[in-house]
C-alpha positions in Angstrom: 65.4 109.0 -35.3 61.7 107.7 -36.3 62.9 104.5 -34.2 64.2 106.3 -31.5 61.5 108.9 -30.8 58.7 106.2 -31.0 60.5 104.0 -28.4 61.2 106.8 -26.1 57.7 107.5 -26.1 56.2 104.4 -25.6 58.6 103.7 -22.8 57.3 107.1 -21.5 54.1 105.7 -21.7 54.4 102.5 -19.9 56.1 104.1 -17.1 54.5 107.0 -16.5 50.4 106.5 -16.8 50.5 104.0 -13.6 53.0 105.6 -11.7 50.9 109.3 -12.3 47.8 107.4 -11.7 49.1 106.0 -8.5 50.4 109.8 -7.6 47.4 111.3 -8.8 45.2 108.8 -6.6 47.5 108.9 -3.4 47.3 113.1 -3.6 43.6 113.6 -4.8 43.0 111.5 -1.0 45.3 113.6 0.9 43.4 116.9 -0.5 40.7 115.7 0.8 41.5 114.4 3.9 44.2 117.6 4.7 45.5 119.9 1.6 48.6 121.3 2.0 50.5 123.2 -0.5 53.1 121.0 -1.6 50.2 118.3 -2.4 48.5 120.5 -4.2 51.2 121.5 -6.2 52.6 117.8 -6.7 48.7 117.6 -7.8 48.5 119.3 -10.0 51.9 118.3 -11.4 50.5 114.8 -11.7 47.0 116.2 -13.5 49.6 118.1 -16.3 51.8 115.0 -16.7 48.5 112.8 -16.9 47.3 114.9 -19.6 50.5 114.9 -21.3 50.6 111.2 -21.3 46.9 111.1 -22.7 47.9 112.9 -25.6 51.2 111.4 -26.0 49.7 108.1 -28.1 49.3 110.7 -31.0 52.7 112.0 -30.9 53.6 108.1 -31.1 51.4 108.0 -34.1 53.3 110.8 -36.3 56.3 109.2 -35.2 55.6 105.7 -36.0 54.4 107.4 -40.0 57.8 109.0 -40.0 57.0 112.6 -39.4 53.3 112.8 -41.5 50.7 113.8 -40.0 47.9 110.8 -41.1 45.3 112.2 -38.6 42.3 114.3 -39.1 44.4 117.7 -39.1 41.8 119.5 -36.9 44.0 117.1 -33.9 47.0 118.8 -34.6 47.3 122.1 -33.1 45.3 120.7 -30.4 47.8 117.9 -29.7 50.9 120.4 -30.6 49.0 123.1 -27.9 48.4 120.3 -24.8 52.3 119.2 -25.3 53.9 122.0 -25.0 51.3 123.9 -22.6 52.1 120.7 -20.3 55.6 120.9 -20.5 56.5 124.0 -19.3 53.7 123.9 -16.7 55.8 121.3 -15.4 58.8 123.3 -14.7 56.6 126.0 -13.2 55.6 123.6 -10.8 58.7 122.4 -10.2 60.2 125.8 -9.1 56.7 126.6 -6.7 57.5 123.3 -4.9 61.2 124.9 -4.9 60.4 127.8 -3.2 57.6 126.1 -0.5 60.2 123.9 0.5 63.3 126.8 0.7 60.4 129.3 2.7 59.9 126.4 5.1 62.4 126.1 6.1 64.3 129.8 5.7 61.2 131.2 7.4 59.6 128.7 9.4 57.5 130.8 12.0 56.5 133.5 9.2 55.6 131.1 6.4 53.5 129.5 8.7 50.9 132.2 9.0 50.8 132.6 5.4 51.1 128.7 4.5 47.3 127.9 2.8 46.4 125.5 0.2 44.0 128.1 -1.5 47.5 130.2 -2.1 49.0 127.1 -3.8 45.8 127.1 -5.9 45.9 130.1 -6.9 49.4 130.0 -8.0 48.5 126.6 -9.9 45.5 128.6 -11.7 48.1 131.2 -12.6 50.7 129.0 -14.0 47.8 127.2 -16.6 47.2 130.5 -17.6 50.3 131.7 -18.3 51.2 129.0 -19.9 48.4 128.4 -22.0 48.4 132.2 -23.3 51.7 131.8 -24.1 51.3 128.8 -26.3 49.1 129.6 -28.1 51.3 130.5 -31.3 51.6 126.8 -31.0 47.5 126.7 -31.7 47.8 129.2 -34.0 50.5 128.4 -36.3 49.0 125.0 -37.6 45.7 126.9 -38.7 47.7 129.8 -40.0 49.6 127.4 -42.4 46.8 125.5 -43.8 45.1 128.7 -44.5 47.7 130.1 -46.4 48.1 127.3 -49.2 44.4 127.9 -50.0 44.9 130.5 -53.0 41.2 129.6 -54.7 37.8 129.0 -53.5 38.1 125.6 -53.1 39.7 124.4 -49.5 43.2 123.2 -49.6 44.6 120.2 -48.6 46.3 120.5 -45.0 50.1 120.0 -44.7 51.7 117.5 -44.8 53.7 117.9 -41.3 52.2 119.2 -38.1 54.3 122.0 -36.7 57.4 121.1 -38.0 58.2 122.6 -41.5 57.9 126.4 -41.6 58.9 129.1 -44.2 61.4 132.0 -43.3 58.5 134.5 -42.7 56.7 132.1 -40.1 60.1 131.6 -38.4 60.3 135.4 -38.2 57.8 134.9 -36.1 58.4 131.8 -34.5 62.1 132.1 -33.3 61.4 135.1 -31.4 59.3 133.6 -29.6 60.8 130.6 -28.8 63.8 133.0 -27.2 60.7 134.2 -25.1 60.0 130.5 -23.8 63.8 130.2 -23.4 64.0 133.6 -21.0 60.4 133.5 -19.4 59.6 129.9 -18.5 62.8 128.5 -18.3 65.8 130.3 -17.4 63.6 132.2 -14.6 62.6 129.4 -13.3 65.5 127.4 -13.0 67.5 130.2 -12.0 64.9 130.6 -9.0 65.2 126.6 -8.1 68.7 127.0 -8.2 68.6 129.6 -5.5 66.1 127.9 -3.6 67.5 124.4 -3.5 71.4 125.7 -2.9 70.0 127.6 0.0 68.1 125.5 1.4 70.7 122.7 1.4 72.8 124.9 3.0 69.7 125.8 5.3 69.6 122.1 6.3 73.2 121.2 6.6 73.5 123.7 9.7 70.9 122.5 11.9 71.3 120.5 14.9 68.1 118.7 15.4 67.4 117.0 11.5 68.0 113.3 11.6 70.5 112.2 8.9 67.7 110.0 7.3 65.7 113.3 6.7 68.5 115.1 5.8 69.4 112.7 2.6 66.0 112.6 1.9 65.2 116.5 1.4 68.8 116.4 -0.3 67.9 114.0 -2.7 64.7 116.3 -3.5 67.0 119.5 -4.2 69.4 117.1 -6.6 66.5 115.9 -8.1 64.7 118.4 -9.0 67.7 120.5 -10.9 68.4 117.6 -12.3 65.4 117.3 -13.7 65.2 121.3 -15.0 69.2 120.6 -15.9 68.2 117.4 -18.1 64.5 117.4 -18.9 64.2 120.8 -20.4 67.9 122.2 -20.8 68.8 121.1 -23.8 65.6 121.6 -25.5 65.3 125.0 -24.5 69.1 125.3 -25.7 67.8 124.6 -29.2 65.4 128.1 -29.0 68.5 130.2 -28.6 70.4 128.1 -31.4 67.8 128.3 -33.7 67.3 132.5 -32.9 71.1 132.8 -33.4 71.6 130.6 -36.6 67.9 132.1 -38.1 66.5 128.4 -38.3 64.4 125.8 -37.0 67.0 123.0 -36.1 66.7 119.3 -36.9 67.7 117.7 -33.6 64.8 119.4 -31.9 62.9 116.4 -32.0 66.0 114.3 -30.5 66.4 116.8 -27.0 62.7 116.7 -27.0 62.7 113.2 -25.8 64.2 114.5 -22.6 61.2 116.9 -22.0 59.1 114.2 -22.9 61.0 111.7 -20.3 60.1 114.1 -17.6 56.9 112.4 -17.2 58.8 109.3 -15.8 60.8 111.0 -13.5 58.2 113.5 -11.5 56.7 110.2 -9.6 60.5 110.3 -7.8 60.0 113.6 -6.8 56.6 113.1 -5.6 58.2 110.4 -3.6 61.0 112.6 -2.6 58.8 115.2 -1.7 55.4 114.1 -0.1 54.8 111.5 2.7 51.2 110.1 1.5 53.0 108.9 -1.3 55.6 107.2 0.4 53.0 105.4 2.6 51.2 104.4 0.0 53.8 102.9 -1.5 55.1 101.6 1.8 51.6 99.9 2.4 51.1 98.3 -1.4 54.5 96.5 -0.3 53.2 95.4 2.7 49.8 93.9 1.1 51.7 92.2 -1.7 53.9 90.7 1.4 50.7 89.8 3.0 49.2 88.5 0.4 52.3 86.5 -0.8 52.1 85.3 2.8 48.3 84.0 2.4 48.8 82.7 -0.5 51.8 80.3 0.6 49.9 79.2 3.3 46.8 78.5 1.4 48.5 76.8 -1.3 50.7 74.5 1.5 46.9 73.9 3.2 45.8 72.5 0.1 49.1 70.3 -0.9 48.5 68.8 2.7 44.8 68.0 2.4 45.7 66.6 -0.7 48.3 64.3 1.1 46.1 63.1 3.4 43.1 62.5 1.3 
């Protein structure tokens, strides 16, 4: 598992910091120039992956020292906090992108009054929030543990693990609220995707005038997306209800965490699936590397001839 978790996450890694970066630099221009609402929400999906990738080297860390935690311990409920704050702002996100694209095209005349980047900002505000109030056992726990094994005046040593062993009163506490997360920021979520994406496939399988090019493409963004909720944070969330049922934290929660964590990789496909400045971007860093390859040839043939004839 230590083997497997570490090379998930530096694959994660690899991919996803210039891929996000790319996102992240394509969107931040098209703010400016024109916001719309689905780039500021793919923004600010890029700014939570970012920061879940910035933090991720220390979760390669524990790995890599097979589950200690080696670091000062101060970093640990911050680290444990920022990953799982990111995560399910991600599948927030995800269903507000959902439900833009389903009111767009259920209710294109009416959405179009109401359609204003300063809504999808607020919504964005209100999704940090939320998510970051409720995580914050996740803060909380790690201090909460290390003050509890001080018995004296003198200061304890910290634990050993960073939120990962816990003792049957702390998962009194802890399971229950992990069913929460399960109910409140996943199931709703998904379950509103689900309705939006279904519909709006349907939506946009009945009308005349969408080219078939278009069509596949806003398909492929409903697919992806679920898939992404389906795979990414399914079975990890799964593992809440198991652990609430069985009245345990379970040991392959760190195996279907690696899908959550994977989600970082796949999010540049929906930006691509879902937003047109990145697809031109993309489209035009092709067509430099052409031109350049074609500049190149030429100068390197130039030279091989001047060299001939000298």
């Amino acid at each position: 598992m230590q083997h497997l978790l570490l090379s998930v996450y530096v694959l994660t890694f690899l991919m996803g910091v210039p891929t996000n970066i790319l996102a992240f630099c394509t969107f931040c221009r098209k703010v400016h120039r024109k916001a719309t609402p689905i780039d500021v929400l793919l923004l600010n999906l890029t700014i939570s992956d970012l920061i879940f990738l910035a933090f991720l080297p220390f979760k390669m860390k524990e790995a890599s020292d097979d589950f200690a935690w080696m670091l000062h311990y101060e970093l640990c409920p911050i680290v444990g906090y920022i990953f799982y704050v990111t995560i399910y702002n991600s599948t927030l996100l995800l269903t507000a992108v959902s439900v833009e694209r389903y009111l767009g095209v259920a209710y294109p005349l009416r959405y179009s009054v109401w359609r204003r980047p300063r809504y999808a900002v607020v919504a964005s505000i209100m999704f940090w929030v939320v998510t970051c109030l409720n995580l914050s056992i996740v803060y909380i726990m790690p201090y909460s543990q290390w003050r509890k094994g001080s018995n004296s005046s003198t200061p304890a040593p910290p634990p050993a693990t960073c939120y990962l062993n816990f003792t049957q009163d702390e998962l009194e506490i802890l399971l229950p609220f992990r069913l929460e997360l399960f109910l409140i920021l996943f199931c709703i979520p998904f379950f509103i995707s689900c309705f939006c994406y279904v519909n709006f496939i349907l939506i946009l399988s009945r009308l005349p005038n969408i080219g078939r090019r278009r069509r596949l493409r806003c398909i492929g963004l409903a697919l992806s997306t679920l898939i992404v909720f389906a795979v990414c944070f399914g079975p990890y969330n799964a593992s809440h209800v198991v652990g609430f049922v069985q009245k345990e934290s379970q040991e392959w929660r760190n195996v279907v965490l690696l899908f959550s964590t994977f989600n970082a990789c796949l999010d540049p496909f929906i930006f691509y699936f879902s937003s047109a400045a990145v697809r031109s971007m993309l489209k035009n860093s092709q067509l430099n590397r052409h031109v350049c390859f074609y500049r190149c040839h030429h100068m390197t043939t130039a030279v091989s001839f001047l060299s001939l004839w000298l």
